[in-house]
TINUMI-501359 format. One record per residue: residue in one letter; x, y, z of N, C-alpha, C in turn. Coordinates in steps of 0.1 Angstrom, whole numbers, plus 2048, in hexadecimal, padded with zeros to 3 digits. Atoms other than C-alpha are relative to their C-alpha. Layout:
BEGIN
<'A',<X,Y,Z>,<X,Y,Z>,<X,Y,Z>>
...
//
This chain:
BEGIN
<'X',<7F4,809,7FF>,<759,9C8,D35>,<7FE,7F5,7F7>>
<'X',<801,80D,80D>,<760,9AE,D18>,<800,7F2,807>>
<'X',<7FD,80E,7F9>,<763,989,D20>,<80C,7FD,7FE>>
<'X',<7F7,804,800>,<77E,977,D26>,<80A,7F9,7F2>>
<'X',<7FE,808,80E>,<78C,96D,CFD>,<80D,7F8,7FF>>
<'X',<7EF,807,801>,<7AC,959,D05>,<7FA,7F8,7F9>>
<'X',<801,80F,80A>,<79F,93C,CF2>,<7FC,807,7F1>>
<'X',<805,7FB,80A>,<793,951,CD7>,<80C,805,7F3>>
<'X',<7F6,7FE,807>,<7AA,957,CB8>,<806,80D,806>>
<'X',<7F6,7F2,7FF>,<7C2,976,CB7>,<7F6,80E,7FC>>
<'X',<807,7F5,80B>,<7AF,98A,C9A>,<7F6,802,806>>
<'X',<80D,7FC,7FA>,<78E,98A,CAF>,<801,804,809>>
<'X',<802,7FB,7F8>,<79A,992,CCD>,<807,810,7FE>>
<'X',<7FA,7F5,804>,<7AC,9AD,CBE>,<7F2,80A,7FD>>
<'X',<80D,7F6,805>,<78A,9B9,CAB>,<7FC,803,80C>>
<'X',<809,7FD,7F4>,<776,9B8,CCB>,<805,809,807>>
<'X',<7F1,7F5,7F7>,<796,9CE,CE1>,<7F8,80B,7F5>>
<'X',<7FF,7F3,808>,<790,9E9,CC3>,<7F2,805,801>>
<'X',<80B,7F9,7FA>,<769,9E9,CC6>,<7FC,807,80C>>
<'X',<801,7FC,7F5>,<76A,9EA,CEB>,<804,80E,802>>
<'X',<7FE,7F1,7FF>,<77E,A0D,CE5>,<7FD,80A,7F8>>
<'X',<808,7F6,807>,<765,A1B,CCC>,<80A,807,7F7>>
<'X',<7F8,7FD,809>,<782,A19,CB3>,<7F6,7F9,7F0>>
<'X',<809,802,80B>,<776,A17,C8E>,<80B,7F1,7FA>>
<'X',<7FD,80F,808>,<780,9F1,C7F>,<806,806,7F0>>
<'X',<7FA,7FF,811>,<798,9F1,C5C>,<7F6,7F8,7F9>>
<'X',<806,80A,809>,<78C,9DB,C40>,<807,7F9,804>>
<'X',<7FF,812,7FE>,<79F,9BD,C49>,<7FB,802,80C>>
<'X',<808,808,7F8>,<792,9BF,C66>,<7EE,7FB,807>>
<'X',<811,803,805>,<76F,9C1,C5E>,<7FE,7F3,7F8>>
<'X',<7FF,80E,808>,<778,9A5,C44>,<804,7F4,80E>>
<'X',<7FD,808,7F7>,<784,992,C62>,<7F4,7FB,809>>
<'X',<80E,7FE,7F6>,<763,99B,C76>,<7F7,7F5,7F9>>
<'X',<80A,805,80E>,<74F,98E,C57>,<803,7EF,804>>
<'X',<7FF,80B,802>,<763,96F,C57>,<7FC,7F4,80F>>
<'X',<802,806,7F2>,<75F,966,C7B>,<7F2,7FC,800>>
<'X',<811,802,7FE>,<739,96A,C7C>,<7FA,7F9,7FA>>
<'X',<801,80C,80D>,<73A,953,C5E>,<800,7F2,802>>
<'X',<7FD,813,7FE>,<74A,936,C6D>,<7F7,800,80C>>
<'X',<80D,800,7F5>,<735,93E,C8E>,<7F2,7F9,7FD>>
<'X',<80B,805,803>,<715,93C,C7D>,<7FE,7F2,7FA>>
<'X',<7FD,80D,801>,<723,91D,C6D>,<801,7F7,808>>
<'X',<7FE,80A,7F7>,<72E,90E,C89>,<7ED,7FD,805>>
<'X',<809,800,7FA>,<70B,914,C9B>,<7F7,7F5,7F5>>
<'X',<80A,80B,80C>,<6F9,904,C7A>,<801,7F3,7FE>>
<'X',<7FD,810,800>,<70B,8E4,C7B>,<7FA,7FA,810>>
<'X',<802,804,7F4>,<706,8E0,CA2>,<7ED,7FF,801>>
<'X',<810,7FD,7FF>,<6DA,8E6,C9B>,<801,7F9,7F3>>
<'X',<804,80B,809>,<6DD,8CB,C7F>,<801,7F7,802>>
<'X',<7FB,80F,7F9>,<6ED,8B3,C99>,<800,7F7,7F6>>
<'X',<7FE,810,807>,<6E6,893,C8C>,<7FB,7FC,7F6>>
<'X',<808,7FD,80B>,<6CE,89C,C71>,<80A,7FC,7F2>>
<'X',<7F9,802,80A>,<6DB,88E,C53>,<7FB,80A,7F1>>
<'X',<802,7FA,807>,<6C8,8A7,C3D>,<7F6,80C,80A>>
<'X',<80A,7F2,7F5>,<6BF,8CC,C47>,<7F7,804,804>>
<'X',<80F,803,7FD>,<69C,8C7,C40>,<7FF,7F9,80E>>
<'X',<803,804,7F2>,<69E,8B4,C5F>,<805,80A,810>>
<'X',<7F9,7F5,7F5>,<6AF,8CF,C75>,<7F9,806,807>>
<'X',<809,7F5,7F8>,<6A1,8E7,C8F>,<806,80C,7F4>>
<'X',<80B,806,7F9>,<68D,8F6,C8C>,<7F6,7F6,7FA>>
<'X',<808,808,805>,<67B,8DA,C72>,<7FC,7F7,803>>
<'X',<806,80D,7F3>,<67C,8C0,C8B>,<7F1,802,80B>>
<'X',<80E,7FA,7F5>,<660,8D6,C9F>,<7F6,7FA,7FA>>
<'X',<80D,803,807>,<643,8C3,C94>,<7F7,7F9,804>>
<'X',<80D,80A,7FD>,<624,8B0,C9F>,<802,7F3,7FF>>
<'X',<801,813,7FF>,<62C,88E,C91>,<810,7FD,807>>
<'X',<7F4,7FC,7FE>,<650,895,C97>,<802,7FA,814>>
<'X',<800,7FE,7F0>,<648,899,CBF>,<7FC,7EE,801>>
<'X',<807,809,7FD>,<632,87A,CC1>,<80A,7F3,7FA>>
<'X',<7F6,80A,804>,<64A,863,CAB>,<80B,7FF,808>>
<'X',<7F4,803,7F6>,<666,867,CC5>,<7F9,7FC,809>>
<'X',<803,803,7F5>,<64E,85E,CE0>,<803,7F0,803>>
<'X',<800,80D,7FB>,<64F,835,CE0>,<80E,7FE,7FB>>
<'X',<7F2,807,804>,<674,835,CD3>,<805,7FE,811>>
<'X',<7FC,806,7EF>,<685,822,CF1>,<811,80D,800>>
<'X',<7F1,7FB,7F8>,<6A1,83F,CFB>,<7FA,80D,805>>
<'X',<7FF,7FA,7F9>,<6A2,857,D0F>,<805,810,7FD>>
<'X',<7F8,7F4,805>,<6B4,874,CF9>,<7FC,805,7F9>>
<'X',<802,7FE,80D>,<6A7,886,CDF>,<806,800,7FD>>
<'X',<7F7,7FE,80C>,<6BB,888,CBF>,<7F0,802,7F5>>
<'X',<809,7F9,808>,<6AF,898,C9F>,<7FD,7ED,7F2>>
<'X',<804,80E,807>,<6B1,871,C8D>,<80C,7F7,80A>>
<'X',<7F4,80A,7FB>,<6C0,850,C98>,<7FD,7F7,7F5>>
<'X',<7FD,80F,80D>,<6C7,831,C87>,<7F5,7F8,801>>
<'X',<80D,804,804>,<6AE,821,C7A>,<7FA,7F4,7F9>>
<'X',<7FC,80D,809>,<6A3,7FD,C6C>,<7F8,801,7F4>>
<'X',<805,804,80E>,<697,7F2,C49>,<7F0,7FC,803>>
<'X',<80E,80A,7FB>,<67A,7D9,C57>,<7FE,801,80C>>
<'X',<805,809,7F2>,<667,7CA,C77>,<803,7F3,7FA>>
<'X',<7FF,80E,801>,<673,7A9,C78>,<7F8,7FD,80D>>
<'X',<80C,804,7FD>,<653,79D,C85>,<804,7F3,80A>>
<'X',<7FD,80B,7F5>,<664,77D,C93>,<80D,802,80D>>
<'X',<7F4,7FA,7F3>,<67C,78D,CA8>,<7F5,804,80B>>
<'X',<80D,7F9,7F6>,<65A,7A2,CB8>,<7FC,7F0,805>>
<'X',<80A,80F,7FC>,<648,780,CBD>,<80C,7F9,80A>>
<'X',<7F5,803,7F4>,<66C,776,CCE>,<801,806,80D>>
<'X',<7F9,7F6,7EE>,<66F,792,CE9>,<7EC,801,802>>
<'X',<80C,801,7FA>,<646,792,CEB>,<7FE,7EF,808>>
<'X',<800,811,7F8>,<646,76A,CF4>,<80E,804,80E>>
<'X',<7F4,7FF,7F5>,<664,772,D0D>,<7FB,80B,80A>>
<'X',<806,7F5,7F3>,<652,793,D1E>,<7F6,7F7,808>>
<'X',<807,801,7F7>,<633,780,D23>,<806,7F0,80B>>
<'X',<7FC,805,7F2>,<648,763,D35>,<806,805,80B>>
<'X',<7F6,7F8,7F7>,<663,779,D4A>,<7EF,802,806>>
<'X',<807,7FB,7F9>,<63F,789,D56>,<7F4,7F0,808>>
<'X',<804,80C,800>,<62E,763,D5C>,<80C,7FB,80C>>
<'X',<7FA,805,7F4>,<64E,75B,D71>,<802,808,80B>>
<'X',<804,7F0,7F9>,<649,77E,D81>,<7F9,7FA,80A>>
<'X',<809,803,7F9>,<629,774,D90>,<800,7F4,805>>
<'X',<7FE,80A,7F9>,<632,750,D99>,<806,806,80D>>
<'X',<7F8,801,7F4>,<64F,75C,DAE>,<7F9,809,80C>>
<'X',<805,7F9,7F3>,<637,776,DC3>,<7F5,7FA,807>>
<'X',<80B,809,7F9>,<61D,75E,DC4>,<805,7F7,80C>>
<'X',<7FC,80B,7FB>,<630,741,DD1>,<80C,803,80E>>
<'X',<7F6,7F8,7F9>,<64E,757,DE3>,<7FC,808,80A>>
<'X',<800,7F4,7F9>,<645,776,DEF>,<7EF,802,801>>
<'X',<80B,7FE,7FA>,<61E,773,DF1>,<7FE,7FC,812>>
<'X',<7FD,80C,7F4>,<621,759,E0F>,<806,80B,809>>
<'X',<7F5,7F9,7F8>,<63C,771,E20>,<7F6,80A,802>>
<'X',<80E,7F7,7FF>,<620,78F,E1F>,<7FB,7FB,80B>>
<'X',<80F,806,7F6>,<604,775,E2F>,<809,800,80C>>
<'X',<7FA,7FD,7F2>,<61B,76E,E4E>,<801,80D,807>>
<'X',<801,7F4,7F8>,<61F,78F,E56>,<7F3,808,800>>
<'X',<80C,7FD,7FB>,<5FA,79A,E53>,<800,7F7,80C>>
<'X',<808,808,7F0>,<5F3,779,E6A>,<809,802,808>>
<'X',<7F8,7FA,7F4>,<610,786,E82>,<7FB,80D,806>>
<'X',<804,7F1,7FA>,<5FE,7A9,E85>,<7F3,7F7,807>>
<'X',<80E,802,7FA>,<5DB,798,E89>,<803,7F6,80B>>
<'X',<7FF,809,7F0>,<5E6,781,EA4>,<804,807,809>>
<'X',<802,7F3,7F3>,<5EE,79F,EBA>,<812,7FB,801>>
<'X',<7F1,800,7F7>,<617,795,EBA>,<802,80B,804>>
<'X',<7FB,7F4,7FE>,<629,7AB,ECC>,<80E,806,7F4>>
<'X',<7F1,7F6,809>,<643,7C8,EBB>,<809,7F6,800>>
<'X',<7F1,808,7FD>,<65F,7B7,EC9>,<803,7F2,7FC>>
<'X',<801,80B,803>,<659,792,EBD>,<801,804,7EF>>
<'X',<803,800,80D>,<64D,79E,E9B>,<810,80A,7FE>>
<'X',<7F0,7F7,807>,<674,7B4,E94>,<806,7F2,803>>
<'X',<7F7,808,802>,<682,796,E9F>,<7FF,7F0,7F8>>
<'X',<7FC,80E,80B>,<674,77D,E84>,<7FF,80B,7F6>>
<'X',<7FB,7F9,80C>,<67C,79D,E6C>,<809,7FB,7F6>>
<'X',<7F6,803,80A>,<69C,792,E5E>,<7FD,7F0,7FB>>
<'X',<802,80E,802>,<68E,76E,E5B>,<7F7,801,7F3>>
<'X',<804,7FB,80F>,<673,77E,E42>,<808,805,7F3>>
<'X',<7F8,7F9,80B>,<68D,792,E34>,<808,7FC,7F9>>
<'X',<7F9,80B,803>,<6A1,773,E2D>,<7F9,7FB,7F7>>
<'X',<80B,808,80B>,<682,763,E1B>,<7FF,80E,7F4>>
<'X',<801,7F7,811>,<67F,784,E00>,<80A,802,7FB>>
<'X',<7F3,7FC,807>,<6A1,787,DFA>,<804,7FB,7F7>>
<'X',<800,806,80D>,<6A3,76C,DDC>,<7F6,801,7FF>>
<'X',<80B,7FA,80C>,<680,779,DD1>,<7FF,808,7FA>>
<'X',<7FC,7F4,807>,<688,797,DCF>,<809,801,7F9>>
<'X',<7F2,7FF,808>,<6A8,794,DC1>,<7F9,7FB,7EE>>
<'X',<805,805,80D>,<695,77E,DA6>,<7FC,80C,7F9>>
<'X',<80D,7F5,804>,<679,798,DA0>,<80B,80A,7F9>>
<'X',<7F3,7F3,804>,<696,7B3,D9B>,<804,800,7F1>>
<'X',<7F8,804,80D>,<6AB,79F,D83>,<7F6,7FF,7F0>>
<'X',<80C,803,80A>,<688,795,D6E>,<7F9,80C,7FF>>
<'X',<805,7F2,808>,<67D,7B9,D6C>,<809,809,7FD>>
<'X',<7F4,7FA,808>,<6A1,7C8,D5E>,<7FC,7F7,7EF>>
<'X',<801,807,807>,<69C,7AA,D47>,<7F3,805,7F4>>
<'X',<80B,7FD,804>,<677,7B2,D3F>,<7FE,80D,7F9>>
<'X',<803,7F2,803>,<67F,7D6,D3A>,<807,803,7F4>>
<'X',<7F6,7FA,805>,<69D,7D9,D27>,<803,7F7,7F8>>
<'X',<802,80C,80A>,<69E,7B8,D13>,<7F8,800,7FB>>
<'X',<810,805,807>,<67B,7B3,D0B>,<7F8,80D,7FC>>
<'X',<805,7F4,803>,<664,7D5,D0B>,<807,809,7F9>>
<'X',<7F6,7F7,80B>,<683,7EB,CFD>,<802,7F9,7F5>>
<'X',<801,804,80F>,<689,7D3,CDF>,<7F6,7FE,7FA>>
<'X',<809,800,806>,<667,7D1,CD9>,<7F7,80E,7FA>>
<'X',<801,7F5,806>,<660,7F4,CD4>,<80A,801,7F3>>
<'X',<7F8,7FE,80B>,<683,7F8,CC6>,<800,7FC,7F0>>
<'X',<801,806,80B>,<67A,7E0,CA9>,<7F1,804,7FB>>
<'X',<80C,7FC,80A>,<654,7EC,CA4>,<801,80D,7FC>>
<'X',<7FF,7EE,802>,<65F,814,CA0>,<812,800,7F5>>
<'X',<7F7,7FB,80B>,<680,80A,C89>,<80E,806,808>>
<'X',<7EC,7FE,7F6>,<69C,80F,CA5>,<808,7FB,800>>
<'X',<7F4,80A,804>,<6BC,7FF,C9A>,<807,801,811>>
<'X',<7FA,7FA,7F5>,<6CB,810,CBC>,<7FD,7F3,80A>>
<'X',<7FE,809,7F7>,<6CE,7F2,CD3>,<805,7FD,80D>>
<'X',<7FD,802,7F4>,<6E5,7FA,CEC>,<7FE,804,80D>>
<'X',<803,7FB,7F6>,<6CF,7FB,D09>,<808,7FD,80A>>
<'X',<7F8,800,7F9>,<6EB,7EA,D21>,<808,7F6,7FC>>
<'X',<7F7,806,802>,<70A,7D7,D1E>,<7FE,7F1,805>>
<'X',<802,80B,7FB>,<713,7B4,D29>,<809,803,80D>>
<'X',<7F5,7FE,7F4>,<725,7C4,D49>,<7FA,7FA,80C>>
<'X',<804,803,7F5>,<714,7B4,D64>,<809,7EF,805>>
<'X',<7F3,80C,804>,<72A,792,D59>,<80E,802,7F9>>
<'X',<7F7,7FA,809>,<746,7A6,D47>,<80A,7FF,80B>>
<'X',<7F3,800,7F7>,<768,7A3,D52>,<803,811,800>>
<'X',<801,7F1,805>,<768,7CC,D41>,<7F7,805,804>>
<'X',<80D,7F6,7FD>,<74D,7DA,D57>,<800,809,7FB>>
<'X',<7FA,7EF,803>,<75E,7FD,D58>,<7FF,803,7F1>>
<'X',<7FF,7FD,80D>,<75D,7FB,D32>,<7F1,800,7FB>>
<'X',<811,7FE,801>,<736,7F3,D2E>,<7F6,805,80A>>
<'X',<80B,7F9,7F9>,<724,800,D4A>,<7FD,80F,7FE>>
<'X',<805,7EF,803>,<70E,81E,D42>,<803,807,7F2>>
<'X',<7FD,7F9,810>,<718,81F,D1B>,<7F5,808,7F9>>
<'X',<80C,7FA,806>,<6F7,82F,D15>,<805,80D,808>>
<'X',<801,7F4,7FB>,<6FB,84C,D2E>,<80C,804,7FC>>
<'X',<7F4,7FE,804>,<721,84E,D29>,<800,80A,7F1>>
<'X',<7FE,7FF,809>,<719,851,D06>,<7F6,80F,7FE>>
<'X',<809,7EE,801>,<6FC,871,D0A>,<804,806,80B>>
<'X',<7F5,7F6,7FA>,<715,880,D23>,<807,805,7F4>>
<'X',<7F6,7FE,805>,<730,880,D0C>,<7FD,80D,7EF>>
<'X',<804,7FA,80B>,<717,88B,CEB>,<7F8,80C,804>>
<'X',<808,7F3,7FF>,<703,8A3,CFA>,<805,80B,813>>
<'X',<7F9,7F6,7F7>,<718,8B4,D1C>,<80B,804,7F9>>
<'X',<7F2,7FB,803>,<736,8B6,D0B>,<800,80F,7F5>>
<'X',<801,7F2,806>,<72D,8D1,CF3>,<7FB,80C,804>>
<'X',<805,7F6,800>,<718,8E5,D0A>,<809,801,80F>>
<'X',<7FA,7F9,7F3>,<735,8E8,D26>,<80C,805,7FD>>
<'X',<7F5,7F2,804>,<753,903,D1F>,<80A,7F4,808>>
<'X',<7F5,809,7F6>,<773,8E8,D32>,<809,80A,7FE>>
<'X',<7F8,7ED,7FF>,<788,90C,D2B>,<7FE,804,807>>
<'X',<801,7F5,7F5>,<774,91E,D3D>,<800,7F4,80F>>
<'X',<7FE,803,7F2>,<76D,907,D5E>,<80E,7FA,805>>
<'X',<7F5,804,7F6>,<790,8FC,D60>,<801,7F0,7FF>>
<'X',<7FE,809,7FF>,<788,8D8,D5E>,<804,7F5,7F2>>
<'X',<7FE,807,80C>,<797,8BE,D47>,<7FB,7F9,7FC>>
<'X',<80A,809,802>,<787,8A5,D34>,<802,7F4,802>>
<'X',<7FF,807,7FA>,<797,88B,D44>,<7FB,801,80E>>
<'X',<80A,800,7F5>,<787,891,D61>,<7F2,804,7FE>>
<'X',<80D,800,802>,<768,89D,D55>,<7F8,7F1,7FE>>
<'X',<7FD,80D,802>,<76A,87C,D45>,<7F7,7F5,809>>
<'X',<7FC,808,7F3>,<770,869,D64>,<7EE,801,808>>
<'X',<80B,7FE,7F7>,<753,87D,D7A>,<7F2,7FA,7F8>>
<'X',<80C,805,802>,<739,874,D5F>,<7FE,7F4,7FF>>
<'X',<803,80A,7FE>,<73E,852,D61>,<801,7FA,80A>>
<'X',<807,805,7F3>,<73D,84F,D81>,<7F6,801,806>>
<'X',<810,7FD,7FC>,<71D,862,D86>,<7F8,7F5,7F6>>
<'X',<80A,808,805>,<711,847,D6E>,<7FD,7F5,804>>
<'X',<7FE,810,7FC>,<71E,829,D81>,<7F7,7FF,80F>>
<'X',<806,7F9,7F2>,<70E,83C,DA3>,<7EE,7FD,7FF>>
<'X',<814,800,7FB>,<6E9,83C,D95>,<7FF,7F6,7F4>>
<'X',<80A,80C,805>,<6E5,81D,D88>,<7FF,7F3,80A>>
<'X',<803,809,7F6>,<6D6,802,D9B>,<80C,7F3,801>>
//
């Protein structure tokens, strides 16, 4: 049984109908056959040079030893066959986001020393004094009152630490122009417009070509829709 070729031109589904009945093909429609397979394999050769700006870079020439390893410390998450790329290290930029990691991590350890160490000791010296269960649940929320602006800190200062500081500091010693690890949506009046422009953006480049929206029926306004909400779902 053939597949389903509604989306498929006229002339091909026509050829295919004629082989299926072990009829012998004319010349145009052998020339037709020819031409199809033509743009096919075409098509296929553009989509395996992705982003490659020269073919030498294409699968399979990308397969390679230094190849593998040079994508390892780039800060993303996607392969691609090249990305954009800088001229220099500006050296005082690094010296910028290095002096800024090792404070963010300096006010790190203040706040657990000074905050959230202390909160720890009471509740060892609450177990070793023999309280009871029921006493110790009920100065629970009073603890959990004291970590709640440490943690919050801690939180905010390792988003900071990760994604300001350690990602531009790779990004700038490996030649990554690629920047946008996250928006300014957390203050944005346009959340819905910057949150998750990274995933959004390797949904859109790399699901969209390998899901048929003909065949499952669904549109790309809602496809749309569902991937960015699964993006707004798993992020913290």
């Amino acid at each position: 049984m053939s597949p389903d070729l509604n989306f498929f031109p006229t002339d091909v589904d026509n050829m295919i109908n004629v082989i299926d009945t072990s009829q012998t093909l004319c010349r145009e429609q052998v020339s037709q056959f020819e031409s199809a397979i033509i743009d096919e394999l075409a098509s296929l050769a553009d989509e395996l040079q992705g982003t490659a700006s020269d073919p030498s870079r294409a699968y399979p020439n990308n397969l390679t030893f230094i190849g593998h390893y040079q994508w390892l410390p780039l800060p993303t998450v996607v392969y691609e066959l090249e990305y954009p790329r800088l001229n220099k290290i500006k050296w005082s930029y690094v010296a910028e986001k290095v002096a800024a990691m090792i404070g963010i991590i300096f006010v790190m350890i203040q706040v657990s020393q000074y905050y959230i160490y202390p909160v720890v000791l009471v509740t060892i010296e609450m177990r070793e004094n023999g309280m009871p269960l029921i006493a110790r649940f009920r100065e629970f929320p009073w603890l959990l009152g004291d970590l709640l602006f440490p943690f919050m800190m801690e939180y905010l200062l390792t988003w900071y630490l990760i994604w300001e500081t350690v990602l531009n500091i790779l990004a700038e010693l490996t030649y990554f122009a690629d920047r946008h690890f996250y928006d300014a949506w957390w203050n944005s009046g346009k959340q819905h417009l910057r949150v998750g422009r990274p995933e959004a953006f390797d949904l859109l480049h790399f699901q969209y070509p390998g899901i048929n929206l003909h065949e499952t029926g669904i549109d790309q306004c809602t496809y749309s829709f569902s991937a960015m909400f699964t993006t707004v779902l798993s992020r913290p």
